[in-house]
TIDREN-845166 format. One record per residue (C-alpha): residue in three letters; x, y, z. Coordinates in steps of 0.001 Angstrom, whole numbers, plus 500000, padded with zeros to 6 digits. Example, Ala and Ser with C-alpha at 12.3 -4.5 7.8 and 13.67 -1.06 7.14 Angstrom:
// TIDREN-845166
SITE   vexse        x        y        z
SITE     ALA   512300   495500   507800
SITE     SER   513670   498940   507140
***
This chain:
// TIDREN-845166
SITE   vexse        x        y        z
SITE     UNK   045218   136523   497779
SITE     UNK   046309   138479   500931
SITE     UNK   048864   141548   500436
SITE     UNK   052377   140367   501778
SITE     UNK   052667   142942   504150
SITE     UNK   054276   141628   506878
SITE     UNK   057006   140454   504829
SITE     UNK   057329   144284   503848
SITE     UNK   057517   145375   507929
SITE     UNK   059924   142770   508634
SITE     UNK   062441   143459   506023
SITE     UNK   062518   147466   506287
SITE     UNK   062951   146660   510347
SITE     UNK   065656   144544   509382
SITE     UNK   067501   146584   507209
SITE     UNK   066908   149621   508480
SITE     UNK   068275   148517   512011
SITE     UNK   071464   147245   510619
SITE     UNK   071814   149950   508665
SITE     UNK   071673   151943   511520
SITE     UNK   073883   149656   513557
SITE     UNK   076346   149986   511331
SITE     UNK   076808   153532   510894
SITE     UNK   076480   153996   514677
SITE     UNK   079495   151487   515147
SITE     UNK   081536   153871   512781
SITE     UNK   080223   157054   515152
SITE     UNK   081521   155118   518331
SITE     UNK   084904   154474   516502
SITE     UNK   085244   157497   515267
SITE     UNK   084821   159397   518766
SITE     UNK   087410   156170   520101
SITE     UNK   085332   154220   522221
SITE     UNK   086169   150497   520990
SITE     UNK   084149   148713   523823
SITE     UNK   080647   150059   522769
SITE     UNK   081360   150000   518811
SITE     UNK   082105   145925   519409
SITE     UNK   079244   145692   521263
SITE     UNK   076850   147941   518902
SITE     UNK   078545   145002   516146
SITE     UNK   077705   142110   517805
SITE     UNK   074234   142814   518990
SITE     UNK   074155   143735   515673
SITE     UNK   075505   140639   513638
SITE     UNK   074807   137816   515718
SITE     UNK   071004   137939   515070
SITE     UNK   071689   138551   511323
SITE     UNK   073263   135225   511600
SITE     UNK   070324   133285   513542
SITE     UNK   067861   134955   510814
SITE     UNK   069663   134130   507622
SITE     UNK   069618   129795   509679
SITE     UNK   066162   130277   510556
SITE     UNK   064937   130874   506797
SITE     UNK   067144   128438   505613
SITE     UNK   066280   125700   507772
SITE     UNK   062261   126563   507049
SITE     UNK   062691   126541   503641
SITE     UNK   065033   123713   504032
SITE     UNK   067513   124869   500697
SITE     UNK   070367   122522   502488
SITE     UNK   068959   119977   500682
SITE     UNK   067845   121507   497367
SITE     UNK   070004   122313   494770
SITE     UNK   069822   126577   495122
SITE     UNK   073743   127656   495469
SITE     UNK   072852   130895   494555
SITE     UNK   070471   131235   497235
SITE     UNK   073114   129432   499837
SITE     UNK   075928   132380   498397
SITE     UNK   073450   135227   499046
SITE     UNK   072684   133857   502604
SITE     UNK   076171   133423   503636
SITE     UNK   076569   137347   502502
SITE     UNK   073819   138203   505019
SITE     UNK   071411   139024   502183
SITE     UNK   068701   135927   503119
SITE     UNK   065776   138988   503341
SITE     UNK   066434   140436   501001
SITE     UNK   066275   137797   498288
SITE     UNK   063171   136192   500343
SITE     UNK   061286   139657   499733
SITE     UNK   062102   139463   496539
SITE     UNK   060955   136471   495804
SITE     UNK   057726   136733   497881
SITE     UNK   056446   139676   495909
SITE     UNK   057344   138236   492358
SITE     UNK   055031   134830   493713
SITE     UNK   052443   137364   494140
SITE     UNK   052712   139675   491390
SITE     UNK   052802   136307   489166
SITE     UNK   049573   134817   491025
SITE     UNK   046986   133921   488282
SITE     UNK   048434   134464   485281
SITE     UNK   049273   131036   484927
SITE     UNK   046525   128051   485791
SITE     UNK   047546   126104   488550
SITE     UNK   048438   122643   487800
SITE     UNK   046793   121236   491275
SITE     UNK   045527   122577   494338
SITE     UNK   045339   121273   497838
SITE     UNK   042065   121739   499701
SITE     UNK   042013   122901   503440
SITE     UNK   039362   122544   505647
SITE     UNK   039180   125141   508622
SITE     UNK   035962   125584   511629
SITE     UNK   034626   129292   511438
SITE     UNK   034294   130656   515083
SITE     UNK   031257   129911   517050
SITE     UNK   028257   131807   516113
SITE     UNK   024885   130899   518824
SITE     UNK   026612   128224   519706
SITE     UNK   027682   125998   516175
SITE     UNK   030466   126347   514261
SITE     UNK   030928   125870   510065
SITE     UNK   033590   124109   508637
SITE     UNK   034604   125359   505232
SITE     UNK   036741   124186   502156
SITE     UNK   039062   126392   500747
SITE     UNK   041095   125695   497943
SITE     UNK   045200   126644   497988
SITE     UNK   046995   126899   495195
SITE     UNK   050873   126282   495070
SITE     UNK   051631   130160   495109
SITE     UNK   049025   131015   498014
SITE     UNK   051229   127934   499959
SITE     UNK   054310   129470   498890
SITE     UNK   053422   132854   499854
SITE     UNK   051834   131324   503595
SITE     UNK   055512   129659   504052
SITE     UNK   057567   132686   503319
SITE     UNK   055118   134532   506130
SITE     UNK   055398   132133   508168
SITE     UNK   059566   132113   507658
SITE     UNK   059515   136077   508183
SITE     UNK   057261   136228   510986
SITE     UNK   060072   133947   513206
SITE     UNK   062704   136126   512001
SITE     UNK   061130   138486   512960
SITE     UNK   061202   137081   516495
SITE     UNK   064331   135940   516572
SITE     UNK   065747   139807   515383
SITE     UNK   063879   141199   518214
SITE     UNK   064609   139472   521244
SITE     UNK   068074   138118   520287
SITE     UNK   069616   141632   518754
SITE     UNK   067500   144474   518976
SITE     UNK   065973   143964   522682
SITE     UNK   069945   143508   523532
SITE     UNK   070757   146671   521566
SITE     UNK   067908   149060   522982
SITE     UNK   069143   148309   526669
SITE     UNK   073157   149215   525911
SITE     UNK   072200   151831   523794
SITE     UNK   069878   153519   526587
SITE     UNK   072700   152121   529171
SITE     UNK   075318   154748   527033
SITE     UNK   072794   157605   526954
SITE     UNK   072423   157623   530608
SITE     UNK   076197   156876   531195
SITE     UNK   077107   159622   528993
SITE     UNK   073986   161971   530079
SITE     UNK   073312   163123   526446
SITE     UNK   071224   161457   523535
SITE     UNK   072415   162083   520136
SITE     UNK   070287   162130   517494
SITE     UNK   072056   158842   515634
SITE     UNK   071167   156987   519108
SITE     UNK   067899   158331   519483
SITE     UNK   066742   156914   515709
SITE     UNK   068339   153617   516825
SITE     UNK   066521   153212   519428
SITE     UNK   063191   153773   518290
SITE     UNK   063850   151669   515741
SITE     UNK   064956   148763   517849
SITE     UNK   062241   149235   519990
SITE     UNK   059677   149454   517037
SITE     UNK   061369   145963   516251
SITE     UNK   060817   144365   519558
SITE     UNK   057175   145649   519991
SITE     UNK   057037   143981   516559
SITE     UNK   058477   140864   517104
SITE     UNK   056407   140773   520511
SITE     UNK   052920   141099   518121
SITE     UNK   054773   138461   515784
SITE     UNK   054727   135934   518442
SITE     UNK   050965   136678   519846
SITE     UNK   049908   136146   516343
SITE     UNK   051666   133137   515763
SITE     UNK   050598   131774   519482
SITE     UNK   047119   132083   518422
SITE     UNK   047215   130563   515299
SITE     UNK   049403   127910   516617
SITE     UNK   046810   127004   519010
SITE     UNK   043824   127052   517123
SITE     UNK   045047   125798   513752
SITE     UNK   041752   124401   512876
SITE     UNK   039855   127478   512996
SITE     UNK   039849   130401   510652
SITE     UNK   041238   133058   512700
SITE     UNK   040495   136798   511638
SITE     UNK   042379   139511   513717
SITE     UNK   040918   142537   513695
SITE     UNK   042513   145971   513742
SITE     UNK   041900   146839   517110
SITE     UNK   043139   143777   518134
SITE     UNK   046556   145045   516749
SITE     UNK   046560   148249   518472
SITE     UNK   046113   146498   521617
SITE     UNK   048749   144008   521526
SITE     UNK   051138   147151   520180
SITE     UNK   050286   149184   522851
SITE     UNK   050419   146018   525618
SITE     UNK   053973   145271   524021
SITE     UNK   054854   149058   524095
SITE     UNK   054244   149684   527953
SITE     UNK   055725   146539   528720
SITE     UNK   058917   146327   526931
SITE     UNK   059843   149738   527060
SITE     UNK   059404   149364   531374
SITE     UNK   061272   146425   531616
SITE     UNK   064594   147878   529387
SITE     UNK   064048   151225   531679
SITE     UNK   064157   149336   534827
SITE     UNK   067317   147100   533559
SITE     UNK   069401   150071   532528
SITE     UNK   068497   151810   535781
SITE     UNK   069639   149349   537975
SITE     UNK   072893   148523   536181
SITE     UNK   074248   152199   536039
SITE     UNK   074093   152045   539903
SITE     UNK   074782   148656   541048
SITE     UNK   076854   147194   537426
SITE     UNK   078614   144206   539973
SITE     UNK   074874   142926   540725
SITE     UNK   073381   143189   537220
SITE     UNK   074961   140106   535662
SITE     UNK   073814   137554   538483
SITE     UNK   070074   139406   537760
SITE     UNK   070503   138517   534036
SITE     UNK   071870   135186   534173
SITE     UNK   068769   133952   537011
SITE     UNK   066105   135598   534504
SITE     UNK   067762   134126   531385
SITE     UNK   068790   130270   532732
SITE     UNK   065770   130304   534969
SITE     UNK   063418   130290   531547
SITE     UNK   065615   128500   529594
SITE     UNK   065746   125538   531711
SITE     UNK   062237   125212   532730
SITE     UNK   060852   123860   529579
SITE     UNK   063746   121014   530212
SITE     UNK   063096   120587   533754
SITE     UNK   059274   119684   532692
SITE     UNK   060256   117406   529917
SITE     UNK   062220   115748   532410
SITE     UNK   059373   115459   534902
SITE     UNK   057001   114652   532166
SITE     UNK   059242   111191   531337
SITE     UNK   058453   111513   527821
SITE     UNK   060489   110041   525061
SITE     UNK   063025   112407   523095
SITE     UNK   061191   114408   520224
SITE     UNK   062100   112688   516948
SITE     UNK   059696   114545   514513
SITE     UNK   061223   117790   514279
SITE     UNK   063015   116822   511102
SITE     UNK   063558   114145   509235
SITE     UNK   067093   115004   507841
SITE     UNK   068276   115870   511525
SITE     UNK   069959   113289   513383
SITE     UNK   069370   113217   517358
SITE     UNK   072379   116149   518007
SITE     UNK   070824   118160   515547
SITE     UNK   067641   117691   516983
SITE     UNK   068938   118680   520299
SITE     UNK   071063   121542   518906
SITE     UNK   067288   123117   517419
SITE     UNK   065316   121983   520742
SITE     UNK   068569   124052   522326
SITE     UNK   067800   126865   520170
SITE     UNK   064599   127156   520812
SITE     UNK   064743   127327   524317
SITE     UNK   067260   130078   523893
SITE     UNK   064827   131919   522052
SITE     UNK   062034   131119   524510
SITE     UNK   064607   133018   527383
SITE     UNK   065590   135451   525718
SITE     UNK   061909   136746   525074
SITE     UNK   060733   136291   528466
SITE     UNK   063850   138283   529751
SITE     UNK   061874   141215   528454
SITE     UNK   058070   140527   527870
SITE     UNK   055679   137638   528295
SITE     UNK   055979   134973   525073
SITE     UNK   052328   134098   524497
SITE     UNK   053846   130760   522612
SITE     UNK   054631   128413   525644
SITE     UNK   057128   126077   524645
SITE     UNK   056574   122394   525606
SITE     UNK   058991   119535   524980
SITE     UNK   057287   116643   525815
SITE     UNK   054449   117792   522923
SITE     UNK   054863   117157   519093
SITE     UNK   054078   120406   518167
SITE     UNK   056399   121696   521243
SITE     UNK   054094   124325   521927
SITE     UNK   051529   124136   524776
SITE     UNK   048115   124659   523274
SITE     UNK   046125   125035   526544
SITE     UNK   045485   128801   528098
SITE     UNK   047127   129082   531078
SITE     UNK   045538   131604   532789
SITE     UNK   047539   131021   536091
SITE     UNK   051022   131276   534168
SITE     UNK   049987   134359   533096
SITE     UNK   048757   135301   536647
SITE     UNK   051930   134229   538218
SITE     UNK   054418   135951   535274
SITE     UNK   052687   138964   535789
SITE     UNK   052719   139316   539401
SITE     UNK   056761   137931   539715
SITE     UNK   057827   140431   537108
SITE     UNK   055803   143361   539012
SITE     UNK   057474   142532   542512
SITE     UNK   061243   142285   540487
SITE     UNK   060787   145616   538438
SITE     UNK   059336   147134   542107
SITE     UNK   062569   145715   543917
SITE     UNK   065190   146623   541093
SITE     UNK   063590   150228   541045
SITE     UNK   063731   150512   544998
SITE     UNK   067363   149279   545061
SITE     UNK   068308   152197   542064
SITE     UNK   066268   154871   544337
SITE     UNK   068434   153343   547339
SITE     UNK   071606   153670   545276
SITE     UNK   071609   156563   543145
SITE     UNK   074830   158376   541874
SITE     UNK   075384   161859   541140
SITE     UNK   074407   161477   537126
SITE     UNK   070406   161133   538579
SITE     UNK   070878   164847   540392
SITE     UNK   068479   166632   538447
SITE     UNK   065782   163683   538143
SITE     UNK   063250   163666   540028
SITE     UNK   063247   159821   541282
SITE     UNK   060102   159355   542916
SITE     UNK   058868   160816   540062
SITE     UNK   060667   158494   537399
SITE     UNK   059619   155479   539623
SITE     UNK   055998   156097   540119
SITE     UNK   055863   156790   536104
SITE     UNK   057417   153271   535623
SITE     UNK   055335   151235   537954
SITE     UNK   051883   153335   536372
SITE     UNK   053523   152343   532790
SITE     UNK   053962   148048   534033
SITE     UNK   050294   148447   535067
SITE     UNK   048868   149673   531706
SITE     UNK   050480   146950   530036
SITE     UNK   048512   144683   532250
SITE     UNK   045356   146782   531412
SITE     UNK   046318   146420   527961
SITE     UNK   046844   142909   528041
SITE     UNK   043466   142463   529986
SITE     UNK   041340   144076   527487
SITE     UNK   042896   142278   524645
SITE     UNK   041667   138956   525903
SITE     UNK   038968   140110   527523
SITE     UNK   037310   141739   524583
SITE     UNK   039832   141544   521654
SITE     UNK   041276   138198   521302
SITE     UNK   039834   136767   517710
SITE     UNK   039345   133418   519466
SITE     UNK   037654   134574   523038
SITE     UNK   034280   132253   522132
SITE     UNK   036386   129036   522484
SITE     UNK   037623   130201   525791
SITE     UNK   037045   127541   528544
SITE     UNK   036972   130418   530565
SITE     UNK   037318   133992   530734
SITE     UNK   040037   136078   531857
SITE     UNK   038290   137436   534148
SITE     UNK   037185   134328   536062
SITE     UNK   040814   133104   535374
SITE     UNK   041926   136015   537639
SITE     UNK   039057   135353   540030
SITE     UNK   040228   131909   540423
SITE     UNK   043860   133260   540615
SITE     UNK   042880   135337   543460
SITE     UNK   040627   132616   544991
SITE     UNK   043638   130340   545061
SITE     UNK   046515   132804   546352
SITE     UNK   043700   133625   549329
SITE     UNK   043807   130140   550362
SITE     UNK   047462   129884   550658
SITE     UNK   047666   132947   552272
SITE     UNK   044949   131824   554932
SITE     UNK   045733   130426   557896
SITE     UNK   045157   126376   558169
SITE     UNK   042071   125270   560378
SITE     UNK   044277   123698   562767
SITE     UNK   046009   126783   564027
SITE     UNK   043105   128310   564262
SITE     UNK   041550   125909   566597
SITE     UNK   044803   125524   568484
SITE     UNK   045201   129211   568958
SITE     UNK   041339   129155   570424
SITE     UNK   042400   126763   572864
SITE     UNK   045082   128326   573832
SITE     UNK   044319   132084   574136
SITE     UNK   040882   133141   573412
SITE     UNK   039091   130574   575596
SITE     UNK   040334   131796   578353
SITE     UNK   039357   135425   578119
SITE     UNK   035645   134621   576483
SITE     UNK   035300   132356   579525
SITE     UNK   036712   133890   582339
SITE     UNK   034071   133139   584667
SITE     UNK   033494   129823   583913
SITE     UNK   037223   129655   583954
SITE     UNK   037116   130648   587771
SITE     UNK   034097   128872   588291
SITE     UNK   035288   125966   587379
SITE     UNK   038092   125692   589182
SITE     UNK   036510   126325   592502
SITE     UNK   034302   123554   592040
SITE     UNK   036031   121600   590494
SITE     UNK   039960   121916   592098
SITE     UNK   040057   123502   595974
SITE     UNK   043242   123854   595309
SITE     UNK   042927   126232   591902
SITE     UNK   044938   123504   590019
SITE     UNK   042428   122193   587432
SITE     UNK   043591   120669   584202
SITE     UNK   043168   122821   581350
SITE     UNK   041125   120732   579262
SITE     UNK   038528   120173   582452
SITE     UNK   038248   123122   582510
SITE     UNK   037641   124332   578831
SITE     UNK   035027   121794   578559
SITE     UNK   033561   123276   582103
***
């Protein structure tokens, strides 16, 4: 049985960042400033909140009879009772026979061209122990992109207001961003294994290192660029924030409505059809929120029972890439247009070439990972590679020039000066006068 590991990592994130939090909220009161203390608080508290729902609606204890577990939720202690629990189902593992197993059948990855499929039994404490993952691994999510992705960007937003970094804020904000590079692997891992359920999937450790590294570059770019552009133009960064954020939240929506499908009833059974908007709701807030600061590698998809999108979209990819490029590049151009005095002593161009260099080895991160890393690159339809040929293939075509105008501008200019002499000619013999139609003449 598989070391609970994860669960470890996501609970010491977890409590370690609220710990922090919370002592840095009594710093900011202390020293009087009220605004950034409630703020530290609720970036702080809200996604407590969303975690301690999200493991109690996956575990569903609503409707089992656990008050105890219910109490200790409400008191913000859902993790820590969940650890708890997760390594005393392992610990226990074995020493009592199982009463009945369930037998899965998964497809081992291509190998010349076939692929196995293999039995495996799963005993009630092995499915116990692959829930509670599963439960941690969202949290995990949802902690990253709804509190601590939040809290890196007004934390770094105070350094540079203030122009020092003490060493309370400094710890906080490695460990927020330690969360969101985290969370960010969380989802990849939970994207793959969400698409290709029936295989056994094996990631390997250099796999991890470079989705970490991917997620590293790329979140810790996108919160620079943010807090740069908001120290210098603060009136414009809330219209920025609100067309990222309602842009991705409504799109899944927008193709469910396009799609005409019915309304998703299979979510839950207990949840009546406002509930199951209120979750569908939630998860498209969740599906924002992460795109506001990386790409989510889980694709969300209404109209589908499993509301994920299972195919790889290699021109999604493409286009998220390129779109997020050409915003960081105008944000950054706009903060070297608009500096204040705090930037004196930084050397801009500097700063600015570093960030754009640091967007592009994400992308070379990303591009090696499913070029040679991804644990499930043999069922590829295609490459990522020829996805990006195609990709370039197809934004050459739009950016030629149709046929037509081609032809037309032919006619109209180049004729003439190819053909001068037949030009002349032509209208000598043709027109004493030198007033020959021009389409005599062209086909003269």
């Amino acid at each position: 049985m598989k070391f609970p590991g994860s669960v470890l990592v996501s609970l010491i994130l977890f409590v370690s960042e609220t710990a922090a939090a919370l002592c840095l909220s009594g710093a900011y009161r202390a020293a009087g400033d009220r605004m950034w203390q409630w703020l530290t608080l609720l970036f702080a508290l809200l996604p407590c909140a969303l975690v301690q729902l999200s493991l109690v609606f996956i575990h569903r204890d609503v409707s089992r009879d656990r008050p105890l577990v219910l109490l200790l939720h409400l008191l913000q202690l859902g993790p820590l009772v969940r650890c708890v629990e997760v390594f005393y189902i392992y610990f226990h593992a074995g020493r009592v026979e199982e009463p009945y197993v369930s037998i899965t059948k998964k497809r081992q990855m291509p190998k010349d061209g076939y692929s196995e499929e293999i039995e495996k039994e799963v005993g009630q404490a092995e499915g116990k122990l692959c829930t509670h993952r599963s439960a941690f691994s969202r949290a995990s999510v949802i902690q990253a992109f709804l509190g601590s992705a939040p809290q890196l960007t007004l934390q770094l937003y105070i350094c540079v207001l203030q122009q020092e970094i003490t060493a309370a804020r400094s710890v906080f904000m490695v460990l927020s961003l330690l969360s969101i590079v985290y969370g960010a692997l969380r989802c990849n891992i939970l994207a793959i294994k969400i698409k290709y359920d029936d295989y056994d999937v094996s990631v390997k450790p250099v796999a991890y290192l470079c989705i970490f590294m991917w997620r590293s570059f790329e979140i810790a770019t996108r919160v620079t660029v943010l807090v740069l552009f908001s120290s210098v133009l603060q009136i414009w960064t809330l219209p920025v924030v609100l067309l990222n954020f309602f842009g991705f939240f409504l799109y899944p929506w927008i193709l469910f409505w396009h799609s005409k499908s019915p309304f998703p009833e299979n979510i839950e059974k207990a949840l009546s059809r406002v509930g199951t908007t209120i979750v569908l709701c939630l998860l498209t807030f969740l599906y924002a929120g992460i795109n506001m600061f990386c790409w989510s590698a889980v694709q969300v998809k209404l109209s589908d029972p499993d509301l994920i999108n299972k195919s790889q979209g290699w021109y999604g990819l493409a286009v998220y890439y390129l779109l997020r490029f050409l915003e960081n590049s105008f944000l950054l151009l706009l903060w070297y247009l608009h500096q204040t005095d705090i930037y004196l002593y930084v050397c801009a161009p500097l700063l600015l070439l570093q960030l754009l260099i640091s967007y592009c080895m994400a992308v070379l991160f990303m591009l090696v990972f499913y070029q040679f890393c991804h644990p499930c690159k043999k069922l590829f339809s295609s490459s990522i590679s020829e996805g990006l040929l195609s990709c370039f293939k197809l934004l050459c075509l739009i950016c030629k020039p149709p046929r037509s105008s081609v032809l037309r501008d032919k006619a109209e200019g180049k004729a003439p000066e190819n053909t001068g002499e037949a030009w002349s000619g032509s209208k000598t013999l043709d027109s004493p006068k030198g007033n020959a139609h021009p389409s005599v003449s062209s086909n003269a």
